[in-house]
C-alpha positions in Angstrom: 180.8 157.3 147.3 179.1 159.2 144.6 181.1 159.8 141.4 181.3 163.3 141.0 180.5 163.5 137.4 182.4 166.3 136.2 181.8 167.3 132.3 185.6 166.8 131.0 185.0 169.6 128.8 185.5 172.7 130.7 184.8 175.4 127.7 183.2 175.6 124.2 184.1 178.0 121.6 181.7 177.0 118.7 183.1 173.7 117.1 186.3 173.4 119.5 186.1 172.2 123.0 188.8 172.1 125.6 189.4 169.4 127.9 190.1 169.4 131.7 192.4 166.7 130.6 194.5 168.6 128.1 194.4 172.1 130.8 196.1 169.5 133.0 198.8 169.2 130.8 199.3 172.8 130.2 199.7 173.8 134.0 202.1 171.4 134.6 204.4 172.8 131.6 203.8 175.7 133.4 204.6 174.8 136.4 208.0 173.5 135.1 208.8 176.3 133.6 209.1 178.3 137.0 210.2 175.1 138.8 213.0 175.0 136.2 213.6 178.4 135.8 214.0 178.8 139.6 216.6 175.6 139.8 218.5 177.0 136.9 219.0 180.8 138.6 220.0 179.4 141.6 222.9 177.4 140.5 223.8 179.6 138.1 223.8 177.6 135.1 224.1 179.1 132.0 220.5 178.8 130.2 218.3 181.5 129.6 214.5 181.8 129.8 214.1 181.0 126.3 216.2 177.9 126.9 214.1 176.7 129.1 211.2 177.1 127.3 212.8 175.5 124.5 214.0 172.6 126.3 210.5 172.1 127.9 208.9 172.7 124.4 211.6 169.6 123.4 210.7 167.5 126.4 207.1 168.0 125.5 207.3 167.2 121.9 209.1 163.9 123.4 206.1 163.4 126.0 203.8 163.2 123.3 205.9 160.9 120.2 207.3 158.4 123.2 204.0 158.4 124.5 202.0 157.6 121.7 205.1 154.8 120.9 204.8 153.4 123.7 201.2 152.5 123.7 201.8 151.0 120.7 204.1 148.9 121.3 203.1 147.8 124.8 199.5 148.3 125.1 198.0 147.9 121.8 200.4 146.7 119.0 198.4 143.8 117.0 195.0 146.7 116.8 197.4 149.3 115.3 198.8 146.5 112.6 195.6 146.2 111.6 193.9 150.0 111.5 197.8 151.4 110.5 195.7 154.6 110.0 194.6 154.9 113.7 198.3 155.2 115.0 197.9 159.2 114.5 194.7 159.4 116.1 196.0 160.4 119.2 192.9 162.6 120.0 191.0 158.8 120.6 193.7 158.5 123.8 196.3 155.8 123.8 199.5 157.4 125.8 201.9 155.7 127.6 203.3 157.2 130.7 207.0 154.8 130.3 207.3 155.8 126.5 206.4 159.2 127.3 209.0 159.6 130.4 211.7 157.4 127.7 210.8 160.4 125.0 211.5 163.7 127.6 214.6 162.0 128.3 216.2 161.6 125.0 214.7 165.1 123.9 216.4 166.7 126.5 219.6 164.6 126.4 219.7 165.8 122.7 218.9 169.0 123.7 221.4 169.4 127.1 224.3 167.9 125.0 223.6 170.3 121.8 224.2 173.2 124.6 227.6 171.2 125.8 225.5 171.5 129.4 225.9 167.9 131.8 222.4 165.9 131.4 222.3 165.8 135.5 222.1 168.9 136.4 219.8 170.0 134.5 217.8 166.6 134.7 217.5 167.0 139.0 215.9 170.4 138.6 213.7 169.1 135.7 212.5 165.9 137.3 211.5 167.9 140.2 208.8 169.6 138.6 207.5 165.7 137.1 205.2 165.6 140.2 203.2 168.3 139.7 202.7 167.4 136.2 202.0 163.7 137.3 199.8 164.8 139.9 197.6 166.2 137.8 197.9 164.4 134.9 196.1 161.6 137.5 193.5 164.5 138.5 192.8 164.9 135.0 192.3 160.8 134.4 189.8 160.9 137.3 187.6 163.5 135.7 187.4 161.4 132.6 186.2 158.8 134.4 189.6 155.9 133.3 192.0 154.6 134.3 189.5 153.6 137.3 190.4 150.6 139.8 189.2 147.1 140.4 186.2 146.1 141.9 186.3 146.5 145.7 183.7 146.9 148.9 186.0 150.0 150.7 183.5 152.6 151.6 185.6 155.1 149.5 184.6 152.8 145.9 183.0 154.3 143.5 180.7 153.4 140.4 182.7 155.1 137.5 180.6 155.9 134.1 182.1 153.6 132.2 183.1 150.9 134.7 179.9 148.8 135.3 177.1 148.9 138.5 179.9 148.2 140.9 182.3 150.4 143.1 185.4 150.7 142.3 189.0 151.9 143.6 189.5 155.3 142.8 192.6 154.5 141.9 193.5 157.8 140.1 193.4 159.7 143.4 195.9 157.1 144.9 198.3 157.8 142.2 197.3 161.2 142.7 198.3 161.4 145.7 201.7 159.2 146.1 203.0 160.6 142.2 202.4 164.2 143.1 202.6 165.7 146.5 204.2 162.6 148.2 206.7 162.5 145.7 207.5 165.9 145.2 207.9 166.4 149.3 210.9 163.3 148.9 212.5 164.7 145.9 212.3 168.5 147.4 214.1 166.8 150.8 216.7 165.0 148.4 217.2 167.8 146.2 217.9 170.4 149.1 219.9 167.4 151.3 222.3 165.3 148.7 224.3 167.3 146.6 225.5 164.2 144.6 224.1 164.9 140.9 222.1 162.5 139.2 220.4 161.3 142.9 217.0 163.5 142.4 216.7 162.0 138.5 217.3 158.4 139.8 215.0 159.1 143.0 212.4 160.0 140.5 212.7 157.3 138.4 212.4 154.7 141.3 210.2 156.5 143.2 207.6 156.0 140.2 208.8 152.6 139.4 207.2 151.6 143.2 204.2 153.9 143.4 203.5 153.0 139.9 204.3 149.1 141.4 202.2 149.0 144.2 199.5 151.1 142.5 198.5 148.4 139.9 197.3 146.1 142.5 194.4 147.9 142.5 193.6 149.0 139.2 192.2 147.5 136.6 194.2 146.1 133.5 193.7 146.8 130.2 191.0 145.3 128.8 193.0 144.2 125.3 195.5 142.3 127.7 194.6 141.7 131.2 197.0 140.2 133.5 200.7 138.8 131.9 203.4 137.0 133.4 203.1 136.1 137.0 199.6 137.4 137.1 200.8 140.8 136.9 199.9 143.6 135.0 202.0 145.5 131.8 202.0 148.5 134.2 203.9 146.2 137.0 206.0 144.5 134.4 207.1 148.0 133.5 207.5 149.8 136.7 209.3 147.4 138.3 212.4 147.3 136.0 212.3 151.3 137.2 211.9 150.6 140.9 215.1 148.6 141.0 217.2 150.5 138.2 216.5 154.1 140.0 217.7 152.2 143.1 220.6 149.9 142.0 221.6 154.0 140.0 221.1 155.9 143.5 223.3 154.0 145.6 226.0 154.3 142.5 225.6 158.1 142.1 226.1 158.1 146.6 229.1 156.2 146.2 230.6 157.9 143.4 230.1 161.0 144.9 
């Protein structure tokens, strides 16, 4: 297949230029908002609209520090020792999806306990709306043309811009895919099914950990580390630690309740 060669800049205003990529991450605050918003009115918990905004506005600020962290410290550590200046040039890309998920979560524990309001409940509405951010957070990976797959002869592979002559898994649109409206269906059953708090947050958590897992089998490895321990990449070695956490924390939260 053909890649389709979309121009990741979707507008130009004189010098500044706005990314499909960065749009991506606007919608899906958006979409949490209402997703949140929704969740909150119908159980009645006592946050605002302003709240919420300011606790998305907190999980974001989170999204961006952890993320940028976490690159750092798992991805790229020895380059940003030496070029300490580059660790703030976060408009070259270097995010971290674990250190950006670790980030939301403290910034809205801070946030949640600040307002004397239970980090669960407000955490199984919030992580319900992950997907769609997820989803096309992916989307937006694809249009750049990163984040691309391995090597492969499938008839769906394609020759990415910056990934050689040869096809490639489009491994974006699988993550796509499984991390936004797979996941959100299973989460959207749990949430309206099990009434056990915490079990939609741990679902999500797990859920990701094995997508995330299985995912990585397929797409390429960083470049500045290739594959680690057991011949597996720093993507595996830190989903699966979520896979089996998010389980080992659903069955508690079943039993408990």
């Amino acid at each position: 297949m053909t890649f389709p060669h979309i121009d990741p800049v979707f507008l130009k205003l004189g010098p500044l230029e706005f990314r499909w990529y960065g749009l991506m991450y606007i919608c899906g605050f958006i979409a949490a908002y209402f997703i949140i918003s929704a969740g909150v009115k119908r159980k009645g918990l006592p946050l605002s609209k302003d709240d919420v905004a300011d606790l998305i506005f907190t999980a974001a600020m989170g999204v961006i520090l952890g993320g940028r962290l976490g690159y750092i410290l798992f991805y790229n550590l020895s380059y940003y020792l030496e070029h300490p200046l580059k660790l703030f040039a976060v408009w070259e890309g270097g995010m971290s999806f674990h250190g950006g998920l670790t980030g939301a979560i403290v910034g809205g524990f801070i946030y949640l306990r600040k307002r004397q309001i239970r980090f669960y409940q407000i955490a199984d509405i919030s992580f319900l709306a992950g997907p769609v951010g997820l989803g096309l957070g992916r989307i937006g990976n694809f249009i750049n043309g990163e984040l691309y797959g391995r090597i492969t002869d499938v008839p769906w592979g394609m020759v990415f811009p910056s990934g050689g002559p040869l096809p490639r898994h489009p491994s974006q649109l699988y993550e796509a895919f499984l991390e936004g409206p797979v996941m959100f269906l299973v989460l959207w059953i749990i949430s309206h099914r099990v009434k056990q708090e915490g079990v939609v947050f741990w679902s999500f958590i797990g859920l990701y950990g094995l997508f995330r897992f299985l995912v990585e089998f397929v797409r390429e490895p960083d470049a500045q580390l290739g594959f680690l321990a057991g011949g597996l990449s720093m993507g595996q070695l830190l989903s699966l630690p979520m896979f089996l956490v998010g389980v080992a924390m659903v069955i508690h939260r079943m039993r408990k309740g």
